[in-house]
C-alpha positions in Angstrom: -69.2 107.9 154.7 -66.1 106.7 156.4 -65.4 108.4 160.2 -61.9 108.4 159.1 -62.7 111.1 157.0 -65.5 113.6 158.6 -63.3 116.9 159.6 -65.5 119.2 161.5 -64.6 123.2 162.0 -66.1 125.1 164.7 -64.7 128.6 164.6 -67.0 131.8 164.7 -65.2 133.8 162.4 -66.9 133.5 159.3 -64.4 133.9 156.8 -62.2 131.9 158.1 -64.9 128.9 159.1 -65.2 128.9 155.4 -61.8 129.0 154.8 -61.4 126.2 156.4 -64.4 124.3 154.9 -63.1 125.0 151.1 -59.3 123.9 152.2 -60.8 120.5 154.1 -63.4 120.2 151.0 -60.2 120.5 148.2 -58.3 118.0 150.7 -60.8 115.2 149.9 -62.2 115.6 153.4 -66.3 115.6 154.2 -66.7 118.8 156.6 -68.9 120.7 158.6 -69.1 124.1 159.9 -69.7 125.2 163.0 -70.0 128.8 164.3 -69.9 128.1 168.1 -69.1 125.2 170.3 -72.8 124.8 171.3 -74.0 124.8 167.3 -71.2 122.0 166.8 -72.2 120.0 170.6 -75.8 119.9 169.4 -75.0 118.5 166.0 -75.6 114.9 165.0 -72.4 114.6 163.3 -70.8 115.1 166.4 -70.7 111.2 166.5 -68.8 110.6 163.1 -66.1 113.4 163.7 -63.1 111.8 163.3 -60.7 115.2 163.7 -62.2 118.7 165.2 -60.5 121.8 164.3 -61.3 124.7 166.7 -60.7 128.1 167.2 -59.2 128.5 170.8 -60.8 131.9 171.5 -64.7 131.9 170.9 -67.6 133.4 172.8 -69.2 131.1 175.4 -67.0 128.3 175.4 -63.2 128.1 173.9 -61.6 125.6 171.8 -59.8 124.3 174.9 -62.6 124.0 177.0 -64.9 122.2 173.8 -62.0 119.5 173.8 -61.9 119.3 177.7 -65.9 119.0 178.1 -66.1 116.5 175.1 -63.4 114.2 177.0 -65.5 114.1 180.0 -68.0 113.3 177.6 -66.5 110.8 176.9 -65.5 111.8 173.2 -62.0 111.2 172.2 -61.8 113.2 169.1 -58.4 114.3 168.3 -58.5 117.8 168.1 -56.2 120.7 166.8 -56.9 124.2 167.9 -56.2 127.2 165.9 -55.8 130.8 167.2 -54.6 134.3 166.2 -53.6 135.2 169.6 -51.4 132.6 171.0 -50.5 132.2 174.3 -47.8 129.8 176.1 -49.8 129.1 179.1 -52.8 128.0 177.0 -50.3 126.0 174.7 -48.7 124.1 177.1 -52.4 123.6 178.8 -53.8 122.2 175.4 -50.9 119.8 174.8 -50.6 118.1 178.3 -54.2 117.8 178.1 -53.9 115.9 174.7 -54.5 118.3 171.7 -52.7 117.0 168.6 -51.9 120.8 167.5 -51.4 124.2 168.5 -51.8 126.7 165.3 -51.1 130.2 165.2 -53.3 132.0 162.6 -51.9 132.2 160.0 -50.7 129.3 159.6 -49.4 127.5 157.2 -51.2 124.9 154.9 -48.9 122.2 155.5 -48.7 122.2 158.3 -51.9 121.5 158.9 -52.4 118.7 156.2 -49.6 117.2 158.9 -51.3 117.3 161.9 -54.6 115.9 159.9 -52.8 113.3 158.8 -51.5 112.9 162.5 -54.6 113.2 163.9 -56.3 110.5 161.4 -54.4 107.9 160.8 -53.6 107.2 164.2 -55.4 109.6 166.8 -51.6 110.0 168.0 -49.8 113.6 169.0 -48.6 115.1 165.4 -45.7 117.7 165.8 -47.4 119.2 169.0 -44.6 121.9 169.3 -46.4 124.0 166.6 
């Protein structure tokens, strides 16, 4: 399996985690679903993800703070986060800090399959302004 092309979705809605999974799936993407930060830390495909797609409000610990705990890790995943509630504070927080995108739920479809291909082929910002 090529790292270029593991997506992994943590996101503790359920619909939408699989959601996501069918879209990344029809996409030509190997996924995995994740319904909390710690079920997606834990995971040994943590190591191959080459793009993580969070939710930025979950129980426990947020999309934001998944991105900021795996770069202390020392994981540099390029990450988009997702959310139904934006917020400007927490948007500008998530791009200074790196995210490749901000997405308000709902979003739209190609939009994402942009900042994918952003965060995939290069690991650089994708339109961050989102």
């Amino acid at each position: 399996m090529s790292r270029a092309s593991f997506v992994s979705v943590v996101e503790d809605d359920q619909f939408f985690r699989e959601s996501m999974r069918r879209l990344m799936r029809s996409l030509g993407y190997d996924v995995a679903a994740f319904s909390s930060a710690a079920d997606f830390l834990a995971s040994p495909r943590l190591a191959e993800t080459a793009c993580l797609i969070a939710d930025v409000h979950m129980p426990a610990m947020t999309g934001l703070e998944l991105y900021e705990h795996l770069v202390v890790a020392g994981y540099a995943i390029p990450t988009i986060l997702v959310t139904a509630y934006p917020d400007d504070v927490d948007h500008a927080r998530a791009l200074n800090d790196g995210i490749v995108c901000y997405l308000r739920k709902p979003f739209d479809e190609q939009h994402l399959i942009r900042c994918l291909g952003a965060a995939l082929q290069s690991g650089e910002p994708g339109d961050r302004n989102s």
